[in-house]
Each structure stands twice: as structure tokens, then as C-alpha cells.
C-alpha positions in Angstrom: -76.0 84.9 -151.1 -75.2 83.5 -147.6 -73.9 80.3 -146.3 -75.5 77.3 -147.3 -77.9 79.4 -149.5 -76.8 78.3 -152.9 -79.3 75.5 -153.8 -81.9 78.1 -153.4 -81.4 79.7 -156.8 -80.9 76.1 -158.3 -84.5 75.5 -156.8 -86.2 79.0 -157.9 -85.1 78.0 -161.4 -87.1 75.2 -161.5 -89.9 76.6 -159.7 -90.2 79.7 -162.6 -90.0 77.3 -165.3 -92.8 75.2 -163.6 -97.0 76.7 -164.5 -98.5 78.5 -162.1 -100.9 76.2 -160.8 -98.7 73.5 -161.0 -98.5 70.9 -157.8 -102.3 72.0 -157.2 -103.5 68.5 -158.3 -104.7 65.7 -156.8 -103.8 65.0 -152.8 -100.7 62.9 -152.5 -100.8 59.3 -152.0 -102.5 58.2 -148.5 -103.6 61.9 -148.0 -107.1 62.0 -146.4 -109.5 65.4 -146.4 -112.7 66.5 -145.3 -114.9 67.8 -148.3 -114.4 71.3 -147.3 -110.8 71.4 -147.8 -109.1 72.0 -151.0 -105.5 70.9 -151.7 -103.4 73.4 -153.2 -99.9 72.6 -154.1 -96.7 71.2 -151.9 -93.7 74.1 -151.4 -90.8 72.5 -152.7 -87.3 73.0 -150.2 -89.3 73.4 -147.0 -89.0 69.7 -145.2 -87.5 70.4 -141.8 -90.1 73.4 -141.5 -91.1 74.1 -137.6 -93.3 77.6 -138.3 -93.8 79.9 -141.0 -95.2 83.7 -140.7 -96.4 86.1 -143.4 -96.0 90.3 -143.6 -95.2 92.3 -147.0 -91.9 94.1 -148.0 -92.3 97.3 -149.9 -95.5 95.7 -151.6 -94.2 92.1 -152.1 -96.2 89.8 -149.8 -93.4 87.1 -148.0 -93.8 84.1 -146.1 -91.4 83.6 -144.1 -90.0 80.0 -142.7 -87.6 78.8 -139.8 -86.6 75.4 -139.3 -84.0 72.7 -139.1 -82.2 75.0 -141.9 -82.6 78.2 -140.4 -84.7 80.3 -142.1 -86.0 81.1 -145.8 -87.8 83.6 -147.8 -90.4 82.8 -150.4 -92.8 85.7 -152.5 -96.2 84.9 -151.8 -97.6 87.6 -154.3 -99.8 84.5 -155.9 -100.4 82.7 -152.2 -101.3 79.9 -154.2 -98.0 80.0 -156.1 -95.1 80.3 -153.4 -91.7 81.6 -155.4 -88.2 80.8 -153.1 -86.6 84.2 -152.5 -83.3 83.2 -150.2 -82.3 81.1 -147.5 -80.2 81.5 -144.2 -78.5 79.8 -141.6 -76.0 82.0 -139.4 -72.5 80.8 -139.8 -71.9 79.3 -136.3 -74.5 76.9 -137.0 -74.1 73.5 -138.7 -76.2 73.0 -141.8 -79.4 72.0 -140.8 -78.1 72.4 -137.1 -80.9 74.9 -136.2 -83.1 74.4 -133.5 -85.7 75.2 -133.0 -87.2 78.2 -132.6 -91.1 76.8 -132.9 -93.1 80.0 -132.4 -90.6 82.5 -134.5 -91.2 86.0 -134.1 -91.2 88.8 -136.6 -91.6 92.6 -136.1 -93.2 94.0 -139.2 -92.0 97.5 -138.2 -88.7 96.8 -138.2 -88.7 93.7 -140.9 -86.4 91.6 -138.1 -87.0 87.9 -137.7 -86.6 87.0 -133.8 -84.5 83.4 -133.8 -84.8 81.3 -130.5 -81.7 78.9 -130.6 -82.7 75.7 -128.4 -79.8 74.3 -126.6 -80.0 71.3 -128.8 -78.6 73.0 -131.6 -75.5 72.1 -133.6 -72.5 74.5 -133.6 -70.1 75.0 -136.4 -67.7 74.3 -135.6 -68.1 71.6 -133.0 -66.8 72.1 -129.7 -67.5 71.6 -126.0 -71.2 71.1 -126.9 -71.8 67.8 -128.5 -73.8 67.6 -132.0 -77.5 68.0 -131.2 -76.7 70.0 -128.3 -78.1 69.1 -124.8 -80.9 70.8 -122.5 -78.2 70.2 -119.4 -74.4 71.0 -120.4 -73.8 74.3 -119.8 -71.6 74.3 -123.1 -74.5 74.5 -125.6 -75.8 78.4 -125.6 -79.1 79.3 -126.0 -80.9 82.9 -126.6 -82.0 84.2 -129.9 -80.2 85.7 -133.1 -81.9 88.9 -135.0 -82.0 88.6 -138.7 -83.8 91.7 -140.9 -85.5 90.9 -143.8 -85.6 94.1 -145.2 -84.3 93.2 -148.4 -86.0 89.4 -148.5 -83.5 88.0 -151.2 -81.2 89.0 -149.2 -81.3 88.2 -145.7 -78.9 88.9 -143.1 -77.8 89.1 -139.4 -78.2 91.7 -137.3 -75.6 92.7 -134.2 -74.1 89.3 -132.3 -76.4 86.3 -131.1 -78.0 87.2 -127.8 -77.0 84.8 -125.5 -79.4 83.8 -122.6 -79.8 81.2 -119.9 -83.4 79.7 -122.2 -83.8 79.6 -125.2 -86.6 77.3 -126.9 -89.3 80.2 -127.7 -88.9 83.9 -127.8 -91.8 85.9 -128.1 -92.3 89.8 -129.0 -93.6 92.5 -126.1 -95.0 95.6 -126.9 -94.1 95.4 -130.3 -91.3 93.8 -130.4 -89.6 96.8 -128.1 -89.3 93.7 -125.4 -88.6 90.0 -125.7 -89.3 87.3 -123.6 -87.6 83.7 -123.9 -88.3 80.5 -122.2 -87.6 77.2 -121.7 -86.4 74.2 -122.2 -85.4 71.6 -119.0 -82.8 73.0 -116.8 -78.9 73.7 -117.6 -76.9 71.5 -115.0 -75.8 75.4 -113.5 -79.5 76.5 -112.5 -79.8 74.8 -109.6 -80.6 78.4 -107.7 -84.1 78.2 -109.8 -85.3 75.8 -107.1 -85.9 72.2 -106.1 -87.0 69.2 -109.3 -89.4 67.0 -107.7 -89.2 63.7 -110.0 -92.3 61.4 -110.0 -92.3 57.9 -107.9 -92.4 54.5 -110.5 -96.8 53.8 -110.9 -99.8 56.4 -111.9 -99.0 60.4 -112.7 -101.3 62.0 -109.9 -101.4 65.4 -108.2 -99.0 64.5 -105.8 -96.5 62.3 -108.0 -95.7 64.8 -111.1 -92.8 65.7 -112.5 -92.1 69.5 -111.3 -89.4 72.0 -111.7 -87.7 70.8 -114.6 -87.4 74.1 -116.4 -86.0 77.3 -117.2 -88.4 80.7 -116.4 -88.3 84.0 -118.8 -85.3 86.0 -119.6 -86.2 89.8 -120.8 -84.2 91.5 -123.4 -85.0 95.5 -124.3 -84.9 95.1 -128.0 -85.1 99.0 -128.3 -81.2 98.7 -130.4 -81.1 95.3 -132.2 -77.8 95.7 -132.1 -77.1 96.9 -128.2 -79.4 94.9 -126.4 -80.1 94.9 -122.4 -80.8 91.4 -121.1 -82.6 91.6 -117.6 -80.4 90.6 -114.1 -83.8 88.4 -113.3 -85.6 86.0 -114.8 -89.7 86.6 -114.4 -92.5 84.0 -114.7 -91.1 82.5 -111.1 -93.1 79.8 -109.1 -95.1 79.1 -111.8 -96.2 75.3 -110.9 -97.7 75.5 -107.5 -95.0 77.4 -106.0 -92.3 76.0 -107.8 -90.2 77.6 -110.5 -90.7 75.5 -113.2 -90.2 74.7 -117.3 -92.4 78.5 -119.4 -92.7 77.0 -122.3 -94.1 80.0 -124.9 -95.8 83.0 -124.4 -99.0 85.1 -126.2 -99.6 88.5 -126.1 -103.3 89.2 -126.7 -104.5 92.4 -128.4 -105.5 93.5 -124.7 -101.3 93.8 -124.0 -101.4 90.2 -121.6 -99.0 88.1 -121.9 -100.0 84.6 -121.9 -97.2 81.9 -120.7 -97.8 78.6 -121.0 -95.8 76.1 -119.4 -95.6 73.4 -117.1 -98.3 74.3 -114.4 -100.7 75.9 -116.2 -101.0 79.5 -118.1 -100.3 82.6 -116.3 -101.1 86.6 -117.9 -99.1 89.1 -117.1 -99.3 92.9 -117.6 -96.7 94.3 -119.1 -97.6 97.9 -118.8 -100.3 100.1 -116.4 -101.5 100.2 -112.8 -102.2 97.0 -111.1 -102.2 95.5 -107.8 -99.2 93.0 -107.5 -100.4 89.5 -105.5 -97.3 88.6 -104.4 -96.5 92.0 -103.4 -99.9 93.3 -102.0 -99.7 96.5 -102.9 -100.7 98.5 -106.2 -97.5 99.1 -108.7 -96.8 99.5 -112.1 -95.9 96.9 -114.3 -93.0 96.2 -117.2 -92.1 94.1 -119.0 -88.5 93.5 -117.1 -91.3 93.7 -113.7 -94.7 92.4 -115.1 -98.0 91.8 -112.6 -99.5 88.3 -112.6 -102.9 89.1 -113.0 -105.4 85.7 -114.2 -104.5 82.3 -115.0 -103.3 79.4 -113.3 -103.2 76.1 -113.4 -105.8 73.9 -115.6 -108.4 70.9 -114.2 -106.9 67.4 -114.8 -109.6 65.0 -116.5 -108.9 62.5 -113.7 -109.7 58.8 -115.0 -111.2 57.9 -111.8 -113.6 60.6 -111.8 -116.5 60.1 -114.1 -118.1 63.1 -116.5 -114.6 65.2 -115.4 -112.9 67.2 -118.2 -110.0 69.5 -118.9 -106.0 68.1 -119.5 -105.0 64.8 -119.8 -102.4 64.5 -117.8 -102.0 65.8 -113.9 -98.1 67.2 -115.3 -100.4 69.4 -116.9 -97.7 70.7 -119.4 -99.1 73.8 -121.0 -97.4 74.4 -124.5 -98.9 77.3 -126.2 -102.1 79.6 -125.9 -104.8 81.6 -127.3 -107.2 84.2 -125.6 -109.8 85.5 -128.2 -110.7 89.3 -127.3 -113.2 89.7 -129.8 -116.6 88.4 -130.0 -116.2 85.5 -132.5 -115.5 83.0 -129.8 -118.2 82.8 -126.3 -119.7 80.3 -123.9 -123.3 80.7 -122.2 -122.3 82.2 -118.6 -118.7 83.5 -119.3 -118.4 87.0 -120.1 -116.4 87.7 -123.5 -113.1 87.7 -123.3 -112.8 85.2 -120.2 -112.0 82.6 -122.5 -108.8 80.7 -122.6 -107.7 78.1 -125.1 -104.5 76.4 -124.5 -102.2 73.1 -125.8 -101.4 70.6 -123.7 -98.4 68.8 -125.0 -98.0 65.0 -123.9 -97.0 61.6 -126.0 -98.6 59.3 -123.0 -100.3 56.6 -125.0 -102.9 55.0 -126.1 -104.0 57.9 -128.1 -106.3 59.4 -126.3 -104.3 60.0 -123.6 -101.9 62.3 -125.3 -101.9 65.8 -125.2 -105.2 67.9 -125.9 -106.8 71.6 -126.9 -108.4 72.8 -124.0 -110.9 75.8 -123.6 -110.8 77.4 -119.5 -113.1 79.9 -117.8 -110.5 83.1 -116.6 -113.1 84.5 -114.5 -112.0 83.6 -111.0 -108.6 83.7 -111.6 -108.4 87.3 -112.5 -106.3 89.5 -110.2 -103.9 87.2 -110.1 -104.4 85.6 -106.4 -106.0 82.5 -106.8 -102.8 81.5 -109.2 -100.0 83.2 -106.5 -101.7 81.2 -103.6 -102.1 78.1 -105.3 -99.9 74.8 -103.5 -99.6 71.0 -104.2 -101.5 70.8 -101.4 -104.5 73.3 -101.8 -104.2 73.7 -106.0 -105.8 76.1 -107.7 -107.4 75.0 -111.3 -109.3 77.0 -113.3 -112.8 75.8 -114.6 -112.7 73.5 -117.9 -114.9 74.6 -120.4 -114.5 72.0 -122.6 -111.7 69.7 -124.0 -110.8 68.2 -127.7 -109.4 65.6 -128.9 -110.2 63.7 -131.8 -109.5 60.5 -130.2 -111.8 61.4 -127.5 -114.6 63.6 -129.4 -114.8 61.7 -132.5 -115.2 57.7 -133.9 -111.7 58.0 -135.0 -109.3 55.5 -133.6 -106.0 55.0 -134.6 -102.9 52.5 -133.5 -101.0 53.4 -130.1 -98.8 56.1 -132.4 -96.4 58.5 -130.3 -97.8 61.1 -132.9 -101.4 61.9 -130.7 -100.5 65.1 -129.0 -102.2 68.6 -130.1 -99.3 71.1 -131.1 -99.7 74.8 -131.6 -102.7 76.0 -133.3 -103.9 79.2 -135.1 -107.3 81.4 -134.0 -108.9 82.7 -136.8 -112.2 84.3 -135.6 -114.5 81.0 -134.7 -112.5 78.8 -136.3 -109.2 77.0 -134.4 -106.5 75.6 -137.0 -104.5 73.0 -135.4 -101.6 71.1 -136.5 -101.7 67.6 -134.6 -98.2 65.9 -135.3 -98.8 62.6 -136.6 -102.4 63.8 -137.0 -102.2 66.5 -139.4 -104.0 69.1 -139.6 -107.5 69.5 -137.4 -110.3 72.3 -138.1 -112.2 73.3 -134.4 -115.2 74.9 -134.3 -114.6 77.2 -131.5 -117.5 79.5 -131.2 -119.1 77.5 -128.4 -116.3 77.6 -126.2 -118.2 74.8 -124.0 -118.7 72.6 -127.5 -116.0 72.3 -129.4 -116.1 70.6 -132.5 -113.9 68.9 -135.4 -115.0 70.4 -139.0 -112.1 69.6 -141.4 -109.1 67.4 -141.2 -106.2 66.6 -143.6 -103.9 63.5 -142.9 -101.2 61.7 -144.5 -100.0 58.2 -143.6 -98.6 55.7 -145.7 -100.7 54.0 -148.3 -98.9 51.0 -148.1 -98.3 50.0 -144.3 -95.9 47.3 -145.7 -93.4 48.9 -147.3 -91.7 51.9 -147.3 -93.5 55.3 -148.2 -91.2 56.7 -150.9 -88.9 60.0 -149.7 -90.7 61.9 -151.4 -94.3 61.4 -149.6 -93.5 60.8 -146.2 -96.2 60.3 -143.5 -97.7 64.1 -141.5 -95.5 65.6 -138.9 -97.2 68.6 -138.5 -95.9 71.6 -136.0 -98.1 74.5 -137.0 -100.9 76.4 -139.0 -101.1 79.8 -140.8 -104.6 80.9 -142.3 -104.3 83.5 -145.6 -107.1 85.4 -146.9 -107.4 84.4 -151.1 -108.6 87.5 -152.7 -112.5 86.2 -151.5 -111.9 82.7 -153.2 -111.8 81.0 -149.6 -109.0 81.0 -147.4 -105.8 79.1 -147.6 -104.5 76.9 -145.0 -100.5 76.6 -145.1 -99.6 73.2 -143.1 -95.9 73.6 -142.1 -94.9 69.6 -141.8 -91.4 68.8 -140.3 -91.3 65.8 -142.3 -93.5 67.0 -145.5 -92.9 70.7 -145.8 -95.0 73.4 -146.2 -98.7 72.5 -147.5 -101.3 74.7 -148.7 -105.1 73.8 -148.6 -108.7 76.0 -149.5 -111.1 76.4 -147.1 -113.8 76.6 -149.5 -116.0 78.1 -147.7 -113.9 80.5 -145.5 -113.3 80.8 -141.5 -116.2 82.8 -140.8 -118.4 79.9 -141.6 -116.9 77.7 -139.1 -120.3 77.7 -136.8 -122.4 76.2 -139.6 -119.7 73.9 -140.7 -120.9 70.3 -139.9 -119.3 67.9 -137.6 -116.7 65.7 -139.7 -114.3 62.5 -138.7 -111.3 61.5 -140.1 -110.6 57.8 -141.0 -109.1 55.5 -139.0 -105.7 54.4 -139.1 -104.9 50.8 -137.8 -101.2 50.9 -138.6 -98.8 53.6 -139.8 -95.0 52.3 -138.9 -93.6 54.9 -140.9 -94.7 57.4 -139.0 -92.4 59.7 -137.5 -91.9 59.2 -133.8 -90.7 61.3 -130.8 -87.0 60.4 -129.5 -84.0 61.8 -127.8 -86.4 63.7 -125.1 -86.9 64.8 -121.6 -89.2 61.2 -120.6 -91.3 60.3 -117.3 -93.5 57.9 -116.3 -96.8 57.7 -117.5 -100.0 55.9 -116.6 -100.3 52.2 -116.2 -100.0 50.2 -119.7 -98.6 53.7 -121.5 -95.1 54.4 -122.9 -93.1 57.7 -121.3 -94.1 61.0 -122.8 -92.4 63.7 -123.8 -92.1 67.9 -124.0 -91.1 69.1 -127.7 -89.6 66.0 -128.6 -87.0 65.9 -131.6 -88.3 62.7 -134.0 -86.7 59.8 -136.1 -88.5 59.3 -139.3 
């Protein structure tokens, strides 16, 4: 058993002697649903979750979990029925000290979990870096740690940690042969990435935006887990209208482009192939240690004083992940298949509908890459909006000014787009009409009883991510992973593929949650008049 990993077999105990079935009662107290969702059960020993992903070990189906306590096992064989297999935390870490690593990788070839460590870790022991780390002090590392999974009871490390100069997300290329790391805000020492413009006091606009504050991609060759080659050059460079600036997370699409979404838009990059290089001018072959901008770019702000406009909510225009369906599940009238781009804004600006917001874009004249590589503060680039969601925005629902309103990352499954929404919980999209996008399911909790304390045990939604699960044709199963609540699995009863028939559905309203967890201890800027600051991947106080 590794470190820390002990209360893991005190746990599984209890969970064997439990009935299967057991926990797939009634929702908890002040949980809200629409009528097409099921509630399943509540995975004991997962609060602190950030992101969970599923693959099979020598026909044992695994989900596997990262968060605040590094990273766990748990045998999925019933999916309704989650069994704890092991847990892991690598021994220079403080327990709980891991962060955060919010879009973990995992190459099913190799059965290796790939671990971005977030400056704002805490080391054990403690030295020069303070605990909780810190974005700027060149003390606190970053990079990623390998872990195999081969043997899921018995999870290990693999070769040293891979230090880097990012380290919030790292992201597998070409099968995991290639990673790529990003973010977060600079490191005092990366001055050489360029000039910070910081906004002016009064309204966000084009021209008064935060910019620069970020670190680009590093590229490791992964080919030896255990020898790897870290690139001399960052890539991803000028990013935010010709400034280098904060690459948040990256998406490879089954095409082989890889998607980074950051602050200044969402840039695709071959990896591999013949392409003409914009910056360059010339045609040249791409890698993944030299990739080939070739569509994307910056997204249209929904400007307030512009009436009928659409697209972000804010002109920082802070990108956090991104999804471009290939298939033919997801379309909008005039837009060729495949041209569309779904992405995350991530923002806290309040009242409610101001925060952060799913947003569907046109790629059709980016591609090549030119429009993005000439675009200036001056003369911006922005690709079309298709259509925006919020459910603030595109529903009745209206809710307290919470710091819990921003979209988070989000799961495609054919027409159907799960996201988790912070203090909002979980949100069902319709996403087939691309230029329509709709709410169809929702699950929410928030305390039942504003005036007193929710009890520890059934705390109010924090949730970071989704994971759909096919259920042997009984529906398929949602797994909620809730920093605050843990993993949560619902039914959709009638399955994904009926998203485009699903009706239109909105969530209660919430007047007053103060329990809710809210976003602290973060990079902050000014906002709009009568808002609060906002912030990029904020840690929270419960």
C-alpha cells in the first residue's frame, strides 16, 4: 500500500459489507433534478475530486480519480456499484497537497496516469515554497508525475517527476507518445515570455483587458516514461493578439488537432503532416515539438452595449477548455460538419449572468491559420458566434449574485453536452443545433436550510467535471465529480442519443445559498461596473 493509502482498505470494508444498490435512494437533501435524470448512489472517499476517467485492466473496468488527494482507483465492473481499489499521493507531496491536475490524462496503451502538478501544490516536506504553493515564486515546481496503473490495487510511480516551467494541465499527443502542458499565471523568472498589459480601474473592454499573464506549452517526448525529452521551446507563442499569453488546456480531436484554449481565444494546431506555416509562409511539416497553427482564434465578445450580439461574456475572453465534434451528431444550417467549435469560458464576474459561458463558434474562416497569426488589439480577429449558453441567460432561472456562475469543463457525448457548472451543478445541452443550444436536464444541490449550516456530510455542488458511461442499454450514467461532494452518479433514462427530442427544462431558482463554496486565493481583475473581480481556476473556501 502507498503513502497515505491506508484508510482505503478501512473504506473498501465497509463498502463490501454494504448491498449492492445501496446509496441509490432518494436524492440528498436540497438536491434538485430534471425528470429525466435518475440518481444513482454517492462514491464514498472521493470529496476533493477535480476529474475522473474510465479504461479496463485485463477485463476489470476502472474509474480512475485525481484530486486534492492525488489519485485513486475504484472497480467499476457494476458502474452502478463503484468498489475502492487503492489510493496514491507521491511522497513529496503533503496529504491532500495535490493540485491540480483538472483535465488528467491517461494512456490506455500503456495504463500510465499523466499528473499535472500546479504550482500551488504543497510539498512534503515544506521548504522554499510556501504551503499552497504560488503561481509566481520560482520555488514551487510544476510539470507532471507518471503513475502506471497496471496493477490498479496497486498503483505506483513511474521514473522522477518531470519538472517544467507550467504545469496546471497536461494533455496527451499522438497517443500519449507527446505531452503538452500549460498554464497557470507567470513564474516571477518568465519575464522573456513578453510584456503583461494590466487593465486600467472602470469597464473590461477590448482595449483595457488583462493580457499576458501566462505561461505557453512545454512538450515532453513521452516515448520512455522513464527518460523523457522536454523541448528547449515552449509553442502556443502570441496566442492573445500577438502576445504570449496564459494556454490554459488543450484537445486533440479525432482529426489529430490540437485544440488550446487559453486566454485569447482557441487555437488548432497540427501535430503531424504537410501544411503551410502562417507565420512562416512557407509549406513545412509539422510536430508536435514544431506544430502548424492552422484555425482558431479568438472568440466574439457579447458586448453589452451592442444589442442582439452573442458569443463570451467577457472581452478577457479567457478560453478554459474545448470540444470540436468530427462526427455528424452535432451541425448548424450553413456550416459545413466539422467547422464547429465549442469552448468554456471561465469567468466569476457577477451578477450571474455575467460569469463564464459555453460557447459554439464557426471555424470556417479561420482555417489556415492566418486570420488568427495576423490578428492585433488593434485590428482583432474573432471568429463568428454560433450561439452562446448560459442558464442564467437562456433560461427563467435566476439565482443570488453567487461566485459559483461560471461553466467549467464539459463532456461531448454525440448531441448531447454534459457540463459541470460549479456552484451550478451539473447542466444537460442539447447541442445538435449548434446555432440553438438548449438546457435538457440539470441536477443541483444547495442547502435546504439557508439558515443554518448544511451538515458535512451534504454539502452544497461544486462541480469541476462530467464523465458519461454506457449501462448495459438501461440508460446511460452520468458520474458528477464534485470538489466539495464527491463523485455522483446519475441515469439518463433515456440515453444521450435522444438529446434532440429531449424537451427544454429549467432548474429552480435559488435566492440564497451562503454555504456555497466560493472562489478565493486567485489571480483577480477588475470587472464590469457593480461586479466583484473574477477569477481563472480559482481554489474555493467552503
Amino acid at each position: 500500500m502507498k503513502p497515505r493509502g491506508a484508510a482505503v482498505a478501512a473504506v473498501a470494508s465497509l463498502l463490501l459489507a454494504a448491498p449492492t444498490g445501496a446509496l441509490a435512494a432518494e436524492p440528498p437533501p436540497g438536491a434538485v433534478k430534471s425528470d429525466n435524470l435518475e440518481y444513482v448512489r454517492w462514491v464514498p472517499d472521493t470529496r476533493q475530486v477535480v476529474e475522473g476517467k474510465f479504461d479496463e485492466v485485463r477485463g476489470r473496468e476502472l474509474l480512475i480519480l485525481t484530486g486534492r488527494f492525488g489519485f485513486k482507483t475504484l472497480d467499476v465492473s457494476d458502474p452502478t456499484n463503484p468498489q475502492p481499489l487503492d489510493s496514491f499521493i507521491p511522497a513529496d507531496l503533503a496529504e491532500d497537497g495535490y493540485w491540480q491536475n483538472e483535465d488528467m490524462e491517461i494512456d490506455t496503451r500503456r495504463k500510465l496516469i499523466i499528473g499535472a502538478l500546479d504550482p500551488r501544490h504543497t510539498d512534503n516536506p515544506l521548504a522554499d515554497c510556501p504551503p499552497g504553493g504560488s503561481t509566481s515564486n520560482v520555488a514551487c515546481k510544476s510539470g507532471f508525475y507518471v503513475i502506471s496503473y497496471r496493477d490498479p490495487a496497486n498503483l505506483r510511480q513511474v521514473g522522477d517527476f518531470v519538472e517544467l516551467p507550467s504545469g496546471h494541465t497536461s494533455t496527451c499527443i499522438q497517443g500519449c507518445r507527446y505531452i503538452w502542458t500549460g498554464g497557470p499565471a507567470r513564474r516571477s523568472d518568465q519575464d522573456w515570455l513578453g510584456t503583461i498589459i494590466n487593465p486600467a480601474p472602470g469597464d473590461i473592454t477590448l482595449n483595457n483587458r488583462l493580457i499576458g499573464n501566462g505561461r505557453p506549452i512545454w512538450v515532453t517526448d513521452l516515448s520512455d516514461p522513464a527518460n523523457p525529452q522536454i523541448s528547449a521551446e515552449p509553442v502556443d507563442l502570441w496566442r492573445n493578439d500577438q502576445y504570449t499569453d496564459y494556454s490554459h488546456d488543450v484537445d486533440e480531436d479525432e482529426r489529430g488537432i490540437a485544440w488550446v484554449a487559453g486566454r485569447g481565444g482557441i487555437r488548432g494546431y497540427a501535430t503531424s503532416g504537410l501544411h503551410r506555416d502562417p507565420f512562416q509562409n512557407r509549406w513545412r511539416r509539422a510536430t508536435p515539438f514544431d506544430p502548424i497553427l492552422v484555425a482558431g482564434g479568438g472568440l466574439q465578445w457579447d458586448d453589452p452595449t451592442v444589442e442582439g450580439d452573442d458569443g463570451v461574456a467577457q472581452a478577457t475572453m479567457f478560453m478554459h477548455n474545448s470540444g470540436r465534434p468530427t462526427d455528424r451528431s452535432v451541425g448548424a444550417a450553413g456550416v459545413e460538419r466539422g467547422n464547429v467549435l465549442i469552448g468554456t469560458e471561465e469567468d466569476f464576474t457577477t451578477p450571474c449572468g455575467n460569469s463564464g459561458r459555453i460557447v459554439a463558434s464557426d471555424l470556417t474562416d479561420s482555417w489556415g491559420g492566418e486570420p488568427a497569426q495576423r490578428s492585433t488589439r488593434t485590428n482583432p480577429y474573432r471568429m463568428k458566434t454560433l450561439d452562446s449558453f448560459h442558464p442564467f441567460i437562456d433560461t427563467p432561472e435566476t439565482a443570488n449574485p453567487s461566485l459559483g456562475c461560471s461553466a467549467h469543463y464539459f463532456e461531448i457525448d454525440g448531441p448531447l453536452l454534459g457540463a459541470a457548472w460549479y456552484g451550478q451543478g451539473l447542466r444537460l445541452v442539447a447541442i445538435h443545433d449548434a446555432r440553438n443550444m438548449r438546457q435538457v436536464g440539470y441536477y443541483r444541490v444547495t442547502n435546504p436550510n439557508p439558515s443554518e449550516p448544511p451538515p458535512a456530510t451534504d454539502p452544497s455542488s461544486n462541480s469541476w467535471d462530467v464523465e458519461f458511461k454506457s449501462d448495459r442499454n438501461k440508460g446511460d450514467l452520468i458520474y458528477l465529480f464534485d470538489m466539495s461532494r464527491g463523485v455522483e452518479v446519475l441515469r439518463l433514462k433515456k440515453g444521450v442519443a435522444a438529446a434532440s427530442s429531449m424537451r427544454s427544462v429549467t432548474a429552480p431558482s435559488v435566492r440564497r445559498d451562503p454555504s456555497a463554496a466560493k472562489p478565493v486565493g486567485a489571480l483577480a481583475q477588475a470587472s464590469r461596473p457593480g461586479g466583484s473581480v473574477t477569477y481563472v481556476c480559482p481554489l474555493f473556501a467552503g
